[in-house]
Wavefront OBJ file of the C-alpha trace (Angstrom):
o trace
v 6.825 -16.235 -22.352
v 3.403 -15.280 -23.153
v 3.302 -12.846 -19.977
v 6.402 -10.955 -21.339
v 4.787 -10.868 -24.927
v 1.885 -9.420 -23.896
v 3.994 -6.608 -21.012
v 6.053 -6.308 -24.079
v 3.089 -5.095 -26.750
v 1.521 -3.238 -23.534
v 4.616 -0.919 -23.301
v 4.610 -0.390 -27.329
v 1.115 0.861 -27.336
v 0.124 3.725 -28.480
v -2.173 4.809 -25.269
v -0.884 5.929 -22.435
v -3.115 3.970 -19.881
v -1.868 0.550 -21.611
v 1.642 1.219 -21.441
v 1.388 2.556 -17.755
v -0.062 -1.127 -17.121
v 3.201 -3.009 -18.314
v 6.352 -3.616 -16.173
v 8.124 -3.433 -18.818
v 9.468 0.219 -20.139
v 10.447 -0.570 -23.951
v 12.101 2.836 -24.510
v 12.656 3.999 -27.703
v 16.510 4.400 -28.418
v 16.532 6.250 -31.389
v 18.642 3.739 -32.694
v 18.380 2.952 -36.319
v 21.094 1.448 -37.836
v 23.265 -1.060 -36.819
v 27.040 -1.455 -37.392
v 27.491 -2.764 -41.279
v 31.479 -2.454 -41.590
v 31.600 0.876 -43.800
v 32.144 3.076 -40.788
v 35.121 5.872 -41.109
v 36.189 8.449 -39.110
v 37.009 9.463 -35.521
v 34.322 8.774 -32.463
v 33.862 10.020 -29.415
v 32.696 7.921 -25.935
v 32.105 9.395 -22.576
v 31.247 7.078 -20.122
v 29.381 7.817 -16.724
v 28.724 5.025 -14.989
v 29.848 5.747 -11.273
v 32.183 7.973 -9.597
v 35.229 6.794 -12.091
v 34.472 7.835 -16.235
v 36.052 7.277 -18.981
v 37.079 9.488 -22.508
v 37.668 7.560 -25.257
v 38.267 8.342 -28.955
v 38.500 5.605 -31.516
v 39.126 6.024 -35.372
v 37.535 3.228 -37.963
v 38.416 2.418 -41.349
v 36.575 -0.029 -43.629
v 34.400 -0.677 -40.253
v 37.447 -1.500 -38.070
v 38.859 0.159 -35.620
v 42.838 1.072 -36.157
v 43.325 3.438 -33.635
v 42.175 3.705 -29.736
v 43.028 5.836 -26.858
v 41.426 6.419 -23.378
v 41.537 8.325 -20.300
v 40.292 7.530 -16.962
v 38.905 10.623 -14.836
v 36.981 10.037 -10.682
v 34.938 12.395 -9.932
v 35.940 14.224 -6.148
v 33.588 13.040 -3.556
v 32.664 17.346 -3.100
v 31.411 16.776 -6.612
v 29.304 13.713 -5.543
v 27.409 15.273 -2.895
v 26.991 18.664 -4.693
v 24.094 19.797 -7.216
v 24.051 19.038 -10.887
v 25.334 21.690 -12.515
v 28.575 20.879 -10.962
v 28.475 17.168 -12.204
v 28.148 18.108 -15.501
v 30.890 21.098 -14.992
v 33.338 18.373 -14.058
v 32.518 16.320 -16.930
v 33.242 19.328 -19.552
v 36.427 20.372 -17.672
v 37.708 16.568 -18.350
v 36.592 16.354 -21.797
v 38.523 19.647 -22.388
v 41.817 18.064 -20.721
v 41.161 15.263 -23.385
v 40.881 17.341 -26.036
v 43.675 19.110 -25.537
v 46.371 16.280 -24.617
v 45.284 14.953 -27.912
v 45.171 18.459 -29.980
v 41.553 17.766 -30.942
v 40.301 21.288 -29.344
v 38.778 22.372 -33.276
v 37.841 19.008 -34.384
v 34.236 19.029 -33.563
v 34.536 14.997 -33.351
v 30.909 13.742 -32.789
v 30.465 12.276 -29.362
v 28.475 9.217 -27.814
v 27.308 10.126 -24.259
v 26.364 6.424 -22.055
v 24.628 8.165 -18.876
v 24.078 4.869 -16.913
v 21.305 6.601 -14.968
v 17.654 5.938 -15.234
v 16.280 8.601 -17.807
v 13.580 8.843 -20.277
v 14.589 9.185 -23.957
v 12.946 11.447 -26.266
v 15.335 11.385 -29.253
v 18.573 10.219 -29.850
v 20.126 13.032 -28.615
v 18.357 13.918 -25.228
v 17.343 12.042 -22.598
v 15.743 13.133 -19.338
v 16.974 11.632 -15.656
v 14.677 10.024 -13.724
v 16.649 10.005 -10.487
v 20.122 9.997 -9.576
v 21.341 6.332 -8.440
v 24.821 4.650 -7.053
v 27.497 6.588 -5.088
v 25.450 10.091 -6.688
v 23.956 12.218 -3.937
v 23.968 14.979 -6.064
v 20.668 17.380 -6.260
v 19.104 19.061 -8.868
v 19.369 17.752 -12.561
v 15.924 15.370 -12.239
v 13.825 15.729 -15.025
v 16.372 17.656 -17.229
v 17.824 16.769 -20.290
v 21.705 15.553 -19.635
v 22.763 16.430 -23.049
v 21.322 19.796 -22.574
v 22.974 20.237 -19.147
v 26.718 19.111 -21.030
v 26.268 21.111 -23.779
v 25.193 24.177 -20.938
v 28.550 23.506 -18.935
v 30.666 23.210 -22.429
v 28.739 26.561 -22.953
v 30.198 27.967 -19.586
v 33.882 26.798 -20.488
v 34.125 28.629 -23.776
v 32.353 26.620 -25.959
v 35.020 24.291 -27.305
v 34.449 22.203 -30.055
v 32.612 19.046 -29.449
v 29.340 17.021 -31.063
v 27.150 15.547 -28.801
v 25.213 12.858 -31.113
v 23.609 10.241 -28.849
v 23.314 9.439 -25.399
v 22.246 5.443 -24.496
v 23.147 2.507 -21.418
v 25.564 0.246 -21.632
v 22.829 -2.131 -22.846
v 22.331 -0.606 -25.997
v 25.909 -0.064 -26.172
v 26.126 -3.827 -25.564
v 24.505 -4.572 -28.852
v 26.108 -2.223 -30.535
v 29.792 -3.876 -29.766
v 27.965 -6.866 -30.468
v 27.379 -5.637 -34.175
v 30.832 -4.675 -34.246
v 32.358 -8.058 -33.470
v 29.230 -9.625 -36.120
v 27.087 -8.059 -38.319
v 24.584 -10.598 -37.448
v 23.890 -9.036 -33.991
v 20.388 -8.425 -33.023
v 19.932 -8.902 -29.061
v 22.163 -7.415 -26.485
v 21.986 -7.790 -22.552
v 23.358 -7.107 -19.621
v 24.158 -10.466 -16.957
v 26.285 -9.247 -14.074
v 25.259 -7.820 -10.788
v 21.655 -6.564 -12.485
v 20.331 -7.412 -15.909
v 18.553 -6.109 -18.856
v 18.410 -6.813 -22.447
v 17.938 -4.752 -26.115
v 16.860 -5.568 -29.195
v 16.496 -4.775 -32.936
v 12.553 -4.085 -32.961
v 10.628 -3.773 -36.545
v 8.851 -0.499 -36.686
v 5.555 -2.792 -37.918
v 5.300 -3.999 -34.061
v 5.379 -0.813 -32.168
v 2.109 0.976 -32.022
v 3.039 3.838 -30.285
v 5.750 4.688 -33.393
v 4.838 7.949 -34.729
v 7.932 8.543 -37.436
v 7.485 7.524 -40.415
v 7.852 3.791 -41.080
v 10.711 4.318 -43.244
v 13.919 2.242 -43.890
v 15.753 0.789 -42.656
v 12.162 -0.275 -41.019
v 13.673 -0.456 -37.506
v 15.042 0.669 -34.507
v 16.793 -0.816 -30.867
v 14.471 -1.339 -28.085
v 15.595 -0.915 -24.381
v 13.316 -3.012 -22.429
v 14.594 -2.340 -18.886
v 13.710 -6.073 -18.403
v 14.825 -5.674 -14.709
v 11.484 -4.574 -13.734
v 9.402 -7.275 -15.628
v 6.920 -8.260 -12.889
v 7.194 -5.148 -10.893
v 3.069 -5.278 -11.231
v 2.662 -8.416 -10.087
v 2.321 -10.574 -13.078
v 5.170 -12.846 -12.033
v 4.366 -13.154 -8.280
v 2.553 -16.340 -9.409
v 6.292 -18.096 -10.021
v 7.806 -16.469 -6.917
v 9.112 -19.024 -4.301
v 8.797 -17.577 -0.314
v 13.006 -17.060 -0.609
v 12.310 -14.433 -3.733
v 9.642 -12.604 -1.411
v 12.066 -12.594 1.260
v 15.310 -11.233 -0.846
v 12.605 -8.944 -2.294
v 12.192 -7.330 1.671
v 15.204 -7.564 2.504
v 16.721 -5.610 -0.754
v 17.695 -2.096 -1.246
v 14.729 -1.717 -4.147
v 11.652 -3.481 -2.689
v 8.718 -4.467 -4.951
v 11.382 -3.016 -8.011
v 13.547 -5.150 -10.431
v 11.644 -8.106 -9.854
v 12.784 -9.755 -12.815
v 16.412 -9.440 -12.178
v 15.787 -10.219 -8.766
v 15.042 -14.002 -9.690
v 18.706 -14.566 -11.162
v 21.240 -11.649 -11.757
v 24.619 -11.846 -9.737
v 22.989 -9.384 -6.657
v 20.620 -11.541 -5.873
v 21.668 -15.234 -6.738
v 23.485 -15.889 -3.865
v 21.321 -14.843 -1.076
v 18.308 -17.109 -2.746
v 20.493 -19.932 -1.800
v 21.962 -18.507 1.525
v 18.283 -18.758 2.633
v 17.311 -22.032 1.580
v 20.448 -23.389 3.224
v 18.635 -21.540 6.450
v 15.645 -23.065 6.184
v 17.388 -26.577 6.022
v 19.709 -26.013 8.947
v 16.624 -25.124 11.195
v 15.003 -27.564 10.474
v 18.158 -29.714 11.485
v 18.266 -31.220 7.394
v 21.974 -30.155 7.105
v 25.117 -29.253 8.861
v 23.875 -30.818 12.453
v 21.323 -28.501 13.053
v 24.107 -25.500 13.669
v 24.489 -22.011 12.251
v 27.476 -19.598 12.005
v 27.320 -15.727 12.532
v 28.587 -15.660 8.879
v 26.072 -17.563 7.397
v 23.074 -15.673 9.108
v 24.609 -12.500 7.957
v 22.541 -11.215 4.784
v 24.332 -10.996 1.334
v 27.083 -13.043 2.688
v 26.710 -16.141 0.440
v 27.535 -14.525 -3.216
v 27.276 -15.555 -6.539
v 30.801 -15.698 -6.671
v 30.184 -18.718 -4.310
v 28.051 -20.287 -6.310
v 30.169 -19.473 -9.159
v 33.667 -21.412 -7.240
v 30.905 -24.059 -6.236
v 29.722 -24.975 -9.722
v 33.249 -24.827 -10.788
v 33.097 -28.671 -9.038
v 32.865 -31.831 -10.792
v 31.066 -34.791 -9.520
v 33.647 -36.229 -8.224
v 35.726 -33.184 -7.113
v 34.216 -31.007 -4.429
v 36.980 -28.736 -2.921
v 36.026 -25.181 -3.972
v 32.423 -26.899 -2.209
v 34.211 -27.376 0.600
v 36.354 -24.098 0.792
v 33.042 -21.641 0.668
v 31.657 -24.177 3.048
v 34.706 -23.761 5.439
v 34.928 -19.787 5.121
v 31.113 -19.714 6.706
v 32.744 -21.620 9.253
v 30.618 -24.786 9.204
v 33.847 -27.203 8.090
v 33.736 -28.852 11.181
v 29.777 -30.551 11.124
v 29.775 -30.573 7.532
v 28.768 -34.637 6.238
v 29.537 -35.610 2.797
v 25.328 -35.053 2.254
v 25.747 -31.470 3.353
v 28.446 -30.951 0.306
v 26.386 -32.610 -2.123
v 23.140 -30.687 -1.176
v 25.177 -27.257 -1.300
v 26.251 -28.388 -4.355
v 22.762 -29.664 -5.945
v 21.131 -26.634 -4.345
v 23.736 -23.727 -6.276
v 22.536 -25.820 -9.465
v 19.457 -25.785 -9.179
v 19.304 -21.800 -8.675
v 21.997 -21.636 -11.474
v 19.289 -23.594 -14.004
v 16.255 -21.246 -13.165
v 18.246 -18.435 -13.992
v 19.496 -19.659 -17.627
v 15.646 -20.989 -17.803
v 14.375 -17.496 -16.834
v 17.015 -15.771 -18.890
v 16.911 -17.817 -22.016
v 12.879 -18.010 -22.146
v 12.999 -14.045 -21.932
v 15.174 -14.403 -25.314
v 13.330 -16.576 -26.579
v 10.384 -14.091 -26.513
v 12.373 -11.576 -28.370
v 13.890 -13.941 -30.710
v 10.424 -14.835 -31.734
v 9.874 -10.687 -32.268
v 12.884 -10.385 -34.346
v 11.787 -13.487 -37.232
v 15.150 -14.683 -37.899
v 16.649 -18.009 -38.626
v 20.311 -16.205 -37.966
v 20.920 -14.151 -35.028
v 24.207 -13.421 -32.304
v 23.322 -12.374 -29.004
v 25.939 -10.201 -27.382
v 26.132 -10.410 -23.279
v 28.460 -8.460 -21.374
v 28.511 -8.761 -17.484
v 30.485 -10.404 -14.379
v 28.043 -13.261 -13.977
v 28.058 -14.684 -17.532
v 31.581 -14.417 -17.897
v 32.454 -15.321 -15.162
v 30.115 -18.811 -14.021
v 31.369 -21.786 -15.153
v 28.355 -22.815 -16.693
v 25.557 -20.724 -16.909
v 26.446 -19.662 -20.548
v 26.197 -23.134 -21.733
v 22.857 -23.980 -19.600
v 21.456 -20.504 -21.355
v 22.282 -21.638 -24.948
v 20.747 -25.633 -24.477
v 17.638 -24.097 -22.417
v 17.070 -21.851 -25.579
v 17.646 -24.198 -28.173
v 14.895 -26.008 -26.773
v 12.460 -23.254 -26.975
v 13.832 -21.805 -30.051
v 15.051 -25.181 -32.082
v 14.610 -23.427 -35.406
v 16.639 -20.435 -35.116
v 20.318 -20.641 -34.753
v 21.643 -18.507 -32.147
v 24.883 -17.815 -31.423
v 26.374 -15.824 -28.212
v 29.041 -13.568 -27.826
v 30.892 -11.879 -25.315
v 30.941 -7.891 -25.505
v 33.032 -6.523 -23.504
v 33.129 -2.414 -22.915
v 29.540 -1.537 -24.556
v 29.315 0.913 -22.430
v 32.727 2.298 -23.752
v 33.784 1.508 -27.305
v 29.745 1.309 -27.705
v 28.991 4.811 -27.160
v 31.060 5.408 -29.746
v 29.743 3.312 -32.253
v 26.467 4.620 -31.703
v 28.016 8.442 -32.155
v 29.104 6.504 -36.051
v 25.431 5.259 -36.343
v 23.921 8.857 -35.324
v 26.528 10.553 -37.950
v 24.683 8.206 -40.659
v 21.503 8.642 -39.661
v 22.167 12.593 -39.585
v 23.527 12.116 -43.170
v 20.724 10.193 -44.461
v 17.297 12.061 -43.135
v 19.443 15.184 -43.226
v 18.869 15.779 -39.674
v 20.150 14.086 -36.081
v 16.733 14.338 -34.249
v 14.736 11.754 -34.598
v 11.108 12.921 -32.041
v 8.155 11.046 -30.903
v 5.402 12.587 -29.267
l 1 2 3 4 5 6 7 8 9 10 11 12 13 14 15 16 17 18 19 20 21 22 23 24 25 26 27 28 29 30 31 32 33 34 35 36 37 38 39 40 41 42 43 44 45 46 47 48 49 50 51 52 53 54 55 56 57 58 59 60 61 62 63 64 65 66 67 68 69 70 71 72 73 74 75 76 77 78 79 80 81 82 83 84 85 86 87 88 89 90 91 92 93 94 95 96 97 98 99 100 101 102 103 104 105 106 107 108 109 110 111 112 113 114 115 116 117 118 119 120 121 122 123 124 125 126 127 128 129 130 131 132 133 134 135 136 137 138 139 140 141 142 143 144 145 146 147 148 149 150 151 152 153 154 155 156 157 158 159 160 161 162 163 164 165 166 167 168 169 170 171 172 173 174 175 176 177 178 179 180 181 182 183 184 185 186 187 188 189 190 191 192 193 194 195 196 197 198 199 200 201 202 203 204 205 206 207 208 209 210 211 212 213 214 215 216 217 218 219 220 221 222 223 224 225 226 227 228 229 230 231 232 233 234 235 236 237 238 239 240 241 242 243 244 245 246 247 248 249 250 251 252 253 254 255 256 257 258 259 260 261 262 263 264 265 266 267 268 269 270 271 272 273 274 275 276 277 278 279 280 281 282 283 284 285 286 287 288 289 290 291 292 293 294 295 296 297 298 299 300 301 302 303 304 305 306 307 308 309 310 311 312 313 314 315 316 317 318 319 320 321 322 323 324 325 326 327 328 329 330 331 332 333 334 335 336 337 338 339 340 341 342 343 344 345 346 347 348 349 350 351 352 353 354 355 356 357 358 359 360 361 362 363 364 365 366 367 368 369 370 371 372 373 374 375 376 377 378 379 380 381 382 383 384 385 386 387 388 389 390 391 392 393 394 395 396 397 398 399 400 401 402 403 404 405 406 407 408 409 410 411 412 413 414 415 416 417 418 419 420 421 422 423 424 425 426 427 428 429 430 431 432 433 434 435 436
């Protein structure tokens, strides 16, 4: 906890040599308000996230939303491999469709853009890419703004009316559904195949805050806690199967953090201690499968299924068992080490996961907070949520925290953040918010 603290205040400082020395990128959102049930109006939410997106309009009343609609575009695979400008041509020719099947062509509705790509924000209306990642082998676009390039390709279709407000990741779109569902919400992360985590920062705590520190005195913080301990400073915990998954992974020496527990990763931890133990001739006879020395094979859905068992029940032990083909040399010691072994993987990760909100919680000074998680892994293990809340409660015993599931803050949250941006437009009279 004190490690993270201290990568935490590194990437907050006001130099630039300090904050290239933390693993830790604690980007500045832009995000000031939170969600505080007086929302009206009609919002806008495109969401890129792979080669399907979705357009989605929502209209609130009193804070709540009455009315929803949606469409699913995928982009062509010609797009995919292309250059940027063609990306972002595609996007404006399917918000245009939307538009018009919903006769909002002169509405000028303001718009929430979640551009699930690794970018550098610079206000809450621009942020830069990084570098293209997932099924995008697209050129061109890398250190340009992507609102600029949408509002360029809107530009080349006529110029139709649309307001692009904000662009964020589904993890600040996480909290943001989070504050929808309660106004208490302060912490949102990520917990499926990777992980990260936001949270409501005071302005007081971040040095290199050059605004002034005016109300409401705070703003959400996107750690990118992934990469915490990409420098090193959690090699020190690292057992010799996290240096191997490290090697072996498509990102080495990067997301570190995540690497230790999210749902890509979880599995093959315990694929290779289960190797170790049949070599040395500790479990199933001594004998390996060609499924069970394939990498990546053993998922955390299995451990998910496995921890689904009770004591005295172990079939969904036995059935991943039997799928690597080892059923027929497996001893009633193999099933309960299989079993003991996907627990004790399962309670690092809420240990590692709930000590990394702990360190936030402690930022955030509040007796009363709700933590909103979206993401495959917590919803879906059996009991990781519950192993996350106790392991916190013990390092946080005087602040009550409650969890929620999210769902779709990459969707519905874009567009709560395009409400937000229209407030904070309306009350500093302008909708750029820059620090050098």
């Amino acid at each position: 906890m004190v490690i993270m603290d201290n990568e935490m205040k590194l990437g907050m400082s006001r130099h630039d040599n300090q904050r290239r020395q933390s693993s830790l990128q604690m980007e500045n959102t832009y995000v000031r308000f939170l969600l505080d049930g007086t929302e009206e109006g009609r919002y806008m939410a495109l969401d890129l996230g792979g080669t399907n997106f979705r357009i989605i309009l929502i209209e609130m009343k009193a804070g709540k939303i009455v009315n929803e609609t949606f469409n699913l575009f995928t982009i062509p695979e010609a797009v995919l491999c292309g250059n940027s400008n063609q990306v972002f041509d595609y996007l404006a020719d399917s918000i245009e469709v939307f538009l018009t099947d919903n006769q909002l062509l002169d509405e000028n509705i303001p718009l929430g853009f979640t551009f699930s790509f690794p970018m550098e924000q610079k206000s809450l209306d621009s942020g830069y890419l990084v570098t293209w990642t997932k099924s995008f082998r697209v050129t061109g676009g890398v250190g340009e703004d992507a609102v600029q390039n949408l509002k360029d390709a809107i530009q080349r279709r006529g110029g139709f009316s649309v307001n692009i407000v904000a662009i964020l990741n589904d993890t600040t779109g996480t909290l943001m559904a989070g504050s929808y569902l309660d106004h208490q919400c302060q912490i949102g992360m990520i917990l499926g195949t990777g992980s990260n985590a936001s949270y409501v920062e005071n302005l007081e705590n971040i040095d290199k805050w050059t605004d002034p520190i005016d109300d409401p005195k705070q703003v959400l913080i996107d750690l990118e806690w992934g990469a915490f301990g990409d420098n090193g400073v959690l090699d020190f915990m690292k057992s010799e199967y996290d240096f191997e998954v490290n090697k072996k992974s498509n990102h080495v020496n990067s997301f570190t953090f995540e690497k230790l527990f999210s749902g890509m990763y979880m599995g093959e931890v315990v694929r290779l201690i289960l190797l170790k133990l049949i070599k040395e001739r500790l479990m199933f006879k001594g004998q390996t499968t060609d499924k069970i020395t394939k990498d990546w094979q053993f998922t955390t859905k299995c451990i998910s299924d496995i921890m689904a068992d009770t004591e005295n029940d172990s079939r969904q032990t036995r059935h991943v068992i039997e799928e690597f083909d080892l059923g027929h040399v497996t001893s009633d010691d193999d099933v309960a080490i299989v079993k003991y072994l996907c627990y004790l993987v399962s309670v690092r990760a809420a240990k590692l996961i709930a000590a990394g909100l702990a360190v936030l919680i402690t930022h955030i000074k509040k007796e009363q907070m709700t933590i909103a998680v979206d993401g495959s892994m917590y919803e879906h293990h059996p009991t990781l949520a519950k192993m996350i809340k106790d392991e916190l409660h013990m390092l946080c015993p005087n602040t009550q925290a409650k969890f929620i599931l999210a769902k779709d803050g990459s969707g519905r949250g874009a567009a709560f953040v395009a409400a937000v941006a229209c407030k904070q437009s309306q009350l500093t009279h302008t909708n750029v918010y820059k620090q050098s």
